[in-house]
N, C-alpha and C positions, 0 to 999 in steps of 0.2 A: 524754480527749485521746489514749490510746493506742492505744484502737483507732481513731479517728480516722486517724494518722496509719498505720497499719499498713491500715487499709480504705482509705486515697489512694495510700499504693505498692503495694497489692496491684492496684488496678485499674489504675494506671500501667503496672505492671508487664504484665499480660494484656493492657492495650490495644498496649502496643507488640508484643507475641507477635502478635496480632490483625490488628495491623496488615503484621509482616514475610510472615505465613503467607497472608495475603491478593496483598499484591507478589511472593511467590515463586510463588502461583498462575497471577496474571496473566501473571508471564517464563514458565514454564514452559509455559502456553499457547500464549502465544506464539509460542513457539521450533516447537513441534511444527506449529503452523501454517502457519510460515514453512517448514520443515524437508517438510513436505506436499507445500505449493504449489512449494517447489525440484524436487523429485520426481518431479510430475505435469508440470511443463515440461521435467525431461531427459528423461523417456519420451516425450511426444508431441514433444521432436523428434527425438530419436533410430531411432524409429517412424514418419514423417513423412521422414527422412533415408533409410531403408532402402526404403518404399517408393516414394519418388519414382525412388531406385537402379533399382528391380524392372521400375519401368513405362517409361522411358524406356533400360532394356533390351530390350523389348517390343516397344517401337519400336523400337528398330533389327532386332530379327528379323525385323519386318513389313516394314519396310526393303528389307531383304535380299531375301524372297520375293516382296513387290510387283517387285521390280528382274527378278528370276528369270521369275517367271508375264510381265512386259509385254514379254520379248525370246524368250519360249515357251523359255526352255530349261529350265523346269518345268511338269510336270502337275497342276492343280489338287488334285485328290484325292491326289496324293503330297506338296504342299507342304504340303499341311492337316495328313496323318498325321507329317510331319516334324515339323514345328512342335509338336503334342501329343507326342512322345516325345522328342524331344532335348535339350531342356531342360527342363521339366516346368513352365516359366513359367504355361502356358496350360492352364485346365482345360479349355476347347471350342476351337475355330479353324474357320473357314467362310472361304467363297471365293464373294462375290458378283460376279456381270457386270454390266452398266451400268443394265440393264433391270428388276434386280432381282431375278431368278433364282438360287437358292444352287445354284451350279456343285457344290460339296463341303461334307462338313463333319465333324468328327472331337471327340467321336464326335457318330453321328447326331444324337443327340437330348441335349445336353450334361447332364451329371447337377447342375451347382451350378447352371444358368438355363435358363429354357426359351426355344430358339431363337428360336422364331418372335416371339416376344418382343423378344429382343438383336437379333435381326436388323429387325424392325421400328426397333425405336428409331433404327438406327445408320440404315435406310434415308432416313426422314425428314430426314437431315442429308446423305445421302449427297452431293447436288447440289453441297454446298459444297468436293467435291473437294479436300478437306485433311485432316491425319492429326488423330482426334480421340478423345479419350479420357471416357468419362461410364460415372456407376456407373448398375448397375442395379437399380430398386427391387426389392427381393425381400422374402419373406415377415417378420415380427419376428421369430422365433428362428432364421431363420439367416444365414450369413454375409454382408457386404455382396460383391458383387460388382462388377467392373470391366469395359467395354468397353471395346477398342480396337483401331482399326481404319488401314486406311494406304488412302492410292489407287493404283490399279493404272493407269499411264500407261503410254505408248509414250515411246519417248525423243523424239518430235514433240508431243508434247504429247496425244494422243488419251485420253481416259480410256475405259478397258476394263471396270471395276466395283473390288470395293474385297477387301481381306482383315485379315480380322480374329479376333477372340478375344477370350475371357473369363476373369480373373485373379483367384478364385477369394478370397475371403477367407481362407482358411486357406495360398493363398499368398502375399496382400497380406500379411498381418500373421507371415511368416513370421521376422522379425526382432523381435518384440517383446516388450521387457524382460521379466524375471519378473513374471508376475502378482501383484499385492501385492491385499489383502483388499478387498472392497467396492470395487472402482476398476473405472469404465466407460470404454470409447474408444467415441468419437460418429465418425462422419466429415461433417462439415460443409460445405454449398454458400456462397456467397460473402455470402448476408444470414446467416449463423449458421443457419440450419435445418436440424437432425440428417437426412441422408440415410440414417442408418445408425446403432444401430437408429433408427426413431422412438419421440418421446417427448411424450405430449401435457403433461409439467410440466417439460420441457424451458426453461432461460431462454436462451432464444434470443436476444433483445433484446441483453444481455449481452456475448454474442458477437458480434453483428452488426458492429461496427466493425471490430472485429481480425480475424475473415471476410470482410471488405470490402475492408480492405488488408491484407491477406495478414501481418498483424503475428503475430510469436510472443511470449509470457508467458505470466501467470497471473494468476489474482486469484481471488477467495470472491464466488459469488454466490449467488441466493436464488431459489430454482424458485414457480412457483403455488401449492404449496401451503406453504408456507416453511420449507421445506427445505432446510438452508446446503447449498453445498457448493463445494470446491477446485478449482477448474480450471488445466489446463495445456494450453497451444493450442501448435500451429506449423504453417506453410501446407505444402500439397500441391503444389507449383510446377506441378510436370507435368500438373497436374489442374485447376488452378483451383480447389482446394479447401481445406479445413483437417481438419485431426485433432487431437481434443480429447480429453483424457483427466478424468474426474471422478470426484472422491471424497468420499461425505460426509463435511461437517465434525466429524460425532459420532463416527465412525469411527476418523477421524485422534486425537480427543482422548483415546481409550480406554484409554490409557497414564496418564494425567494421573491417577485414583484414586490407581492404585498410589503413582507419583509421590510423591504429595501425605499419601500415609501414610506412606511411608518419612521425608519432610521430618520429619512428625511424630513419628515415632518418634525419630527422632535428636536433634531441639532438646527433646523434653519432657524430659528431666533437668535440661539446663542452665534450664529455666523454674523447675523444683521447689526447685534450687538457689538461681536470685534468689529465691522464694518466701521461702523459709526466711532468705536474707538481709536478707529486709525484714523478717520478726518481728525478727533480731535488733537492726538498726541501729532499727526502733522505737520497742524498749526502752531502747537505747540515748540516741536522742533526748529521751525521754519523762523521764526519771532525775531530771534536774535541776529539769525543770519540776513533778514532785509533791515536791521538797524546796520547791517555794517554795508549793505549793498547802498539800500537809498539815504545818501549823504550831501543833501544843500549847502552852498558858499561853501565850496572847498578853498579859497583865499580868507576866508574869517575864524575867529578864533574858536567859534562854537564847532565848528566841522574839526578843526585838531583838536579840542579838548573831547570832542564823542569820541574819535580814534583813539585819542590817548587811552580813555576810561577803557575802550572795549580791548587795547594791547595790539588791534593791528587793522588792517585797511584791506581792502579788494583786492590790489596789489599783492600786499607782504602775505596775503593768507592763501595765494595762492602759490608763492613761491615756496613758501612753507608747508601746503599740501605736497607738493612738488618732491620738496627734499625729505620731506615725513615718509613717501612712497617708495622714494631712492635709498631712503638710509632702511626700511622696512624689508625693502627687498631683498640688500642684500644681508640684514640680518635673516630673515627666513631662510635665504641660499646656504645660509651657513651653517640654522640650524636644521634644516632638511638635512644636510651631509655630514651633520655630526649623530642626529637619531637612526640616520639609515645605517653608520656605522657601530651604534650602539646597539643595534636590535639584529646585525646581520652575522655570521657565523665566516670568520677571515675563510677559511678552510676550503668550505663547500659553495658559498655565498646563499647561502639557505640561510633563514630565520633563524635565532637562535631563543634561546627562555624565556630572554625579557622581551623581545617581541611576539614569543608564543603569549606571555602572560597579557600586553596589552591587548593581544586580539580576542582573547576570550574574554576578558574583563569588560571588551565593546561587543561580542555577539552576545552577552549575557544581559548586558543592560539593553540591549535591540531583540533580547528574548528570539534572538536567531536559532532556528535549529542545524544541526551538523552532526556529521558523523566523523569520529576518531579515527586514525589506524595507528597503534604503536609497533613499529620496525624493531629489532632487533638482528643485525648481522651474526650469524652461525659460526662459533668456533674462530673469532674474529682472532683470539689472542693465538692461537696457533698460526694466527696469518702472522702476526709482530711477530713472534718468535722464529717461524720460519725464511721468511723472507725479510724481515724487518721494519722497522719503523717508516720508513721512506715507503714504502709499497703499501702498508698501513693505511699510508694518509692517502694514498691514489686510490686506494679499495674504498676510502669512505669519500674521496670528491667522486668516484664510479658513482657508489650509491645515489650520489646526489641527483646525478644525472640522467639514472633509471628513474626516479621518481619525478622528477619534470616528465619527463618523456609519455608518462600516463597519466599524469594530470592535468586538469583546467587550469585555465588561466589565473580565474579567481582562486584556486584550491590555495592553501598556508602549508607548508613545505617545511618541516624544521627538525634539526639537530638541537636537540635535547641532552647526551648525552655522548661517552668515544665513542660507540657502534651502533648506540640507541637514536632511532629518529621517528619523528611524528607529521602524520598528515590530517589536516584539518581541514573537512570537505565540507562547506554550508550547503545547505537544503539538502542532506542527499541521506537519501534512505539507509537502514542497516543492508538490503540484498547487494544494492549499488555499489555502497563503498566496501562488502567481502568481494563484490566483485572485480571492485579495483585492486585490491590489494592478493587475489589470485592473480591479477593477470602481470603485477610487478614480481610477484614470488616467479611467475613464469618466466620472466625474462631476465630474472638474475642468475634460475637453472641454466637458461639455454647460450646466454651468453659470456663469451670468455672474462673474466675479471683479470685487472694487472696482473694477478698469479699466474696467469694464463690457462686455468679453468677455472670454470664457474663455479659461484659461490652458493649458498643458501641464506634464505631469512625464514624468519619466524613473526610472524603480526598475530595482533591481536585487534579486533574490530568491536565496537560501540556505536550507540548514537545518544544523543542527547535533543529532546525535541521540545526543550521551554519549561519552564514553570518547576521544574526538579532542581534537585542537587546538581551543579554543573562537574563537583570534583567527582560524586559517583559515578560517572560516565566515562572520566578518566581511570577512574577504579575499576571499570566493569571490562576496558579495556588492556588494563593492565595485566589483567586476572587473565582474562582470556590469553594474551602474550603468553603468559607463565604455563598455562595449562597446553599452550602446541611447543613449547619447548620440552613439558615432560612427556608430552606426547611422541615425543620423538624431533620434533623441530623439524623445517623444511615444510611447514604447513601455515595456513591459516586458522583461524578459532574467531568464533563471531561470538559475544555476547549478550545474556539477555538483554532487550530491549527494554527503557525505562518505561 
């Protein structure tokens, strides 16, 4: 029995070590992840912020010397050599006439692009007589480069040919952050496709939307060959473009060993500690129970008067574990089946208040995170009134059972209210769970209700993700409910995140 008891707290004990060393794993991942992806989005837009600065600087010099060259009171070949030394924006600068002829160009033959090249490309567009800016594909190791060019008019409107220049990668990117280890900049055209370098395990897909609208953030995606890694985007305004910074995810975690040893190093005493405290409490335990096991001269007076003192014998203590477990059991059986009746909703058999209230009152103290969705059935009282009470109650057991239908297992299911219900999703994101609750609004549209056509709802979406106010989250959810009811209802509404 003692080591029994000493082999249940010892494993007790290591399972919970086990268990905290595992949770301290996962935050501390975490963190460095999140701490990543914060990183890679203040560099690309910081980086994104300086060049968009650089290039609609650019533009205005071109500005400037178009203005100069269409009133002649500049020389082609001197505005070109201007333009290359006065500010040092421009790693080439050229001066086309209308017909396509490079009037000037400084220097001849530009050393980051090859002219006839730039000057091609920009020709093709030239017709569109507007100022316009487009990289140039250049070789994989080096730098990406930039056109940009202006039209050269008369103050009547005549167009004369165009002047333009090339912005050197090592000037584009001349504001940009500390280089931090294994961390690449993409320069991205408006589907997400690296103009710069190229990458054929590039996840372009990924980026395509936030490339598409010009949206800045981050997130962790996953290349062809599956290979995590951090991204931080922000648009190129002036370009039509994006600038994407990535890092692989192994890279970022490379801290995390260390981390993770030092954790260990500082709790393993206090573990050897409980250790040593579960031998003692043990023995402890154990003490009383071999005064009742080992009992010499069971016919002499000394072995009944130890029984007497201790109240009972090997025997009687086991028949009395016996009936302690028998009569426990079926108290639990009993009170199992009277809290699942207290906590359940006769109606629907959905959860009702006081089991919503217990269950938050337990992911709050377990600092679980979850996401809300408060239901509201649409114009419900028009359904009692039309069709009646009886139909009423079939439309909200309906309900009940659209909403199993798209939840988890684990998910908390509950009726709150006559036509009000709540769903209570752990671990799940604010996108996740609006996206649960469009895809239940969807199926309440499409499928017929005891009315015999389809109903509508109204939700409102939250999350709550630890360490905050748990009722503001039912607050932020609530608000949101109210806000697609006067929106017109028959929608969803997500609320800000805490």
């Amino acid at each position: 029995m003692r080591w029994l008891i000493l082999s249940a707290m010892t494993t007790l004990s290591l399972l919970i070590y086990a268990v905290t060393l595992h949770a301290s794993y996962r935050t501390l991942r975490q963190q460095l992840l999140e701490q990543a992806l914060d990183a890679n989005q203040a560099s690309a837009s910081q980086l994104a912020q300086s060049t968009d600065t650089l290039l609609e600087a650019a533009q205005a010099q071109l500005a400037y010397s178009a203005n100069l060259l269409a009133t002649g009171q500049a020389h082609p070949g001197e505005e070109s050599e201007r333009l290359g030394r006065q500010t040092g924006t421009f790693a080439s600068s050229w001066v086309v006439q209308a017909d396509g002829r490079v009037l000037a160009g400084t220097p001849p033959k530009p050393a980051s692009a090859d002219t006839s090249k730039g000057t091609a490309e920009s020709e093709a567009v030239m017709e569109r007589r507007q100022p316009l800016i487009k990289v140039i594909d250049m070789p994989a190791n080096d730098d990406p480069s930039i056109v940009v060019t202006r039209p050269i008019q008369t103050p009547d409107g005549r167009y004369q040919g165009r002047i333009g220049g090339t912005v050197a990668g090592s000037s584009l990117f001349h504001a940009r952050p500390e280089e931090r280890v294994a961390t690449h900049v993409y320069l991205l055209d408006r589907a997400g496709r690296p103009l710069h370098p190229h990458g054929a395990n590039f996840p372009a897909e990924a980026l395509a939307e936030a490339a598409r609208r010009g949206l800045s953030g981050s997130g962790a995606l996953t290349d062809a060959q599956g290979t995590g890694w951090l991204a931080g985007y922000a648009p190129l305004r002036s370009a039509g473009l994006s600038i994407a910074i990535l890092q692989p995810a192994d890279a970022a975690l490379e801290p995390l060993s260390g981390l993770m040893l030092r954790t260990l190093g500082r709790t393993l005493p206090f573990v050897l500690l409980v250790l040593m405290a579960s031998v003692w409490l043990g023995g402890w335990i154990v003490r009383p129970l071999k005064q009742l096991a080992v009992t010499e001269h069971w016919e002499s007076t000394i072995a009944r008067e130890r029984i007497e003192q201790v109240r009972t014998g090997y025997f009687e203590a086991e028949q009395l574990r016996q009936a302690m477990l028998e009569g426990l059991g079926r108290l639990h059986r009993r009170l199992r089946k009277l809290n699942r009746e207290s906590i359940t909703d006769p109606l629907t058999g959905l959860t009702n208040r006081r089991g919503k209230r217990l269950a938050l009152s337990e992911w709050e103290a377990q600092q679980r995170p979850f996401a809300v969705i408060v239901i509201d059935i649409d114009h419900f009282k028009q359904v009692n009134d039309t069709h009646g009470h009886e139909v009423g109650d079939q439309v909200i057991q309906f309900a009940g059972q659209l909403m199993r239908r798209v939840s988890r297992s684990d998910d908390l299911l509950c009726r709150v209210g006559g036509e009000e219900f709540m769903m209570l999703l752990p671990d799940t994101s604010l996108e996740t769970a609006a996206q649960v609750a469009e895809r239940l609004r969807r199926c309440f549209a499409q499928e017929p209700s005891p009315t015999g056509e389809p109903i509508s709802i109204s939700a409102g979406v939250a999350c709550w993700h630890g360490g905050g106010s748990l009722s503001s989250a039912l607050t932020r959810a609530d608000e949101a409910l109210y806000q697609a009811k006067r929106s017109g209802r028959n929608r969803i509404v997500a609320g800000e995140p805490s």
